[in-house]
C-alpha positions in Angstrom: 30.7 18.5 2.0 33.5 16.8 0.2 33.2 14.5 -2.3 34.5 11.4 -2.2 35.4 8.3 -4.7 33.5 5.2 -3.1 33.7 1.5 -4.8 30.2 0.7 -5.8 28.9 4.3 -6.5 27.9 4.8 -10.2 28.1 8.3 -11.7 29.2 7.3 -14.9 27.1 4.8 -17.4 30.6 2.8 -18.7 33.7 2.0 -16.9 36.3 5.1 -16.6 40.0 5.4 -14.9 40.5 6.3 -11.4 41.9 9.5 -13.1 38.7 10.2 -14.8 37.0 9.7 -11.7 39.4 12.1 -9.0 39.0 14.5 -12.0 35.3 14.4 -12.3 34.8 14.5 -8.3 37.1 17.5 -7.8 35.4 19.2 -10.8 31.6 18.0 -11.0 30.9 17.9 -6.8 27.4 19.6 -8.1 26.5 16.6 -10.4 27.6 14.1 -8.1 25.6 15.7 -4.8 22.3 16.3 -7.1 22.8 12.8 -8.6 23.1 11.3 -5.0 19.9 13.4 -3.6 17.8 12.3 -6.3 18.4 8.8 -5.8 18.1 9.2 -2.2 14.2 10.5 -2.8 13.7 8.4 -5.2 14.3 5.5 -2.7 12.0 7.1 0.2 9.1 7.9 -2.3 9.2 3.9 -3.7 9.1 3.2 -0.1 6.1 5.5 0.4 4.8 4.0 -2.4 5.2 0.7 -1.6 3.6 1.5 2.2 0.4 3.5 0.7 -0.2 0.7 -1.8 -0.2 -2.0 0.7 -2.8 0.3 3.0 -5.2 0.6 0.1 -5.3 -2.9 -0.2 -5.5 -3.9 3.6 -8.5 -1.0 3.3 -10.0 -2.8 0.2 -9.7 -6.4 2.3 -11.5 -4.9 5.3 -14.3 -3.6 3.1 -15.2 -6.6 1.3 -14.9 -8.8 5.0 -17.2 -6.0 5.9 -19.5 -6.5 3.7 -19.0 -10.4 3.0 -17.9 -11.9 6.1 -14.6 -13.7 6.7 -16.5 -17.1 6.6 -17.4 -16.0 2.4 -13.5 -15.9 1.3 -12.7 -18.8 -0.2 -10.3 -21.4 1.8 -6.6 -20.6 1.0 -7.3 -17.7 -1.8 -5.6 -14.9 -2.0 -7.6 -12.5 0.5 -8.1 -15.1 2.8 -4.1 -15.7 3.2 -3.9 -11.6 3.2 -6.6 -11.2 5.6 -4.5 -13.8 8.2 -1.6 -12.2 7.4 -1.8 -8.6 7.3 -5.3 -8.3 9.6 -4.8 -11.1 12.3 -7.2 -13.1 14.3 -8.4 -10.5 16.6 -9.0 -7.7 13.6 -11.0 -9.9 11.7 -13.2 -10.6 15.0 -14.1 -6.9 15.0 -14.9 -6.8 11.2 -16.9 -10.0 11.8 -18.8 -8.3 14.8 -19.1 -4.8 13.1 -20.7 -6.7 9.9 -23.2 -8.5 12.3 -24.0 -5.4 14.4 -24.3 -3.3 11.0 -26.9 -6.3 9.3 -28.9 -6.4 12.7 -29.8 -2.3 11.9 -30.4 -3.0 8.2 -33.1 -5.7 9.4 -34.4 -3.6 12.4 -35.3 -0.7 10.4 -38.6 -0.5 9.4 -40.2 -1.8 5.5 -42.3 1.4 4.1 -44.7 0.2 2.1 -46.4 2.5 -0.8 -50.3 2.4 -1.1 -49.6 3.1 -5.0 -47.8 -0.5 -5.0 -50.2 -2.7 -3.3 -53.4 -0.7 -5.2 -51.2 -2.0 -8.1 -51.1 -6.1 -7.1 
């Protein structure tokens, strides 16, 4: 791989001649391709970053809806704009219905009382 001189492209932290710069590319190819890999990876892993961030709080938004319900966000706060934006209409539906179908078992299940509490009352 050659290396080339490429307006733009910063190897150096202050200004240098175009002399300086043939030299350097002719001389410091290593550098220049570890310089340029580095700030390739460093560019996919903000992206990563950036895309596992945003999942962990889509996660946290369908937890509390699970929980809460759509209907307890407050009107035009922060989760309820995210939850419209990043969720949609039709994912919230099926948080909405998994929360109802998930409070229907909570109340079906049976109450066990203890003899040791009502000899108490």
């Amino acid at each position: 791989m050659d290396t080339q001189i490429i307006k733009g492209k910063k190897l150096f932290d202050h200004p240098v001649s175009m002399d300086i710069c043939k030299t350097c590319a002719r001389i410091c190819q290593d550098r220049i391709k570890d310089k340029m890999r580095t700030h390739y990876f460093t560019k996919e892993n903000k992206k990563e970053r950036r895309q596992k961030l945003w999942e962990s709080a889509v996660r946290h938004l369908e937890k509390k809806l699970l929980e809460n319900g759509y209907e307890s966000l407050e009107k035009f706060s922060e989760d309820w704009r995210h939850a419209d934006k990043w969720l949609g209409k039709k994912r919230i539906a099926e948080l909405e219905q998994m929360r109802l179908e998930k409070e229907k078992e909570r109340m079906e299940q049976p109450v066990q009382l203890s003899l040791f509490d009502m000899e108490a009352s």
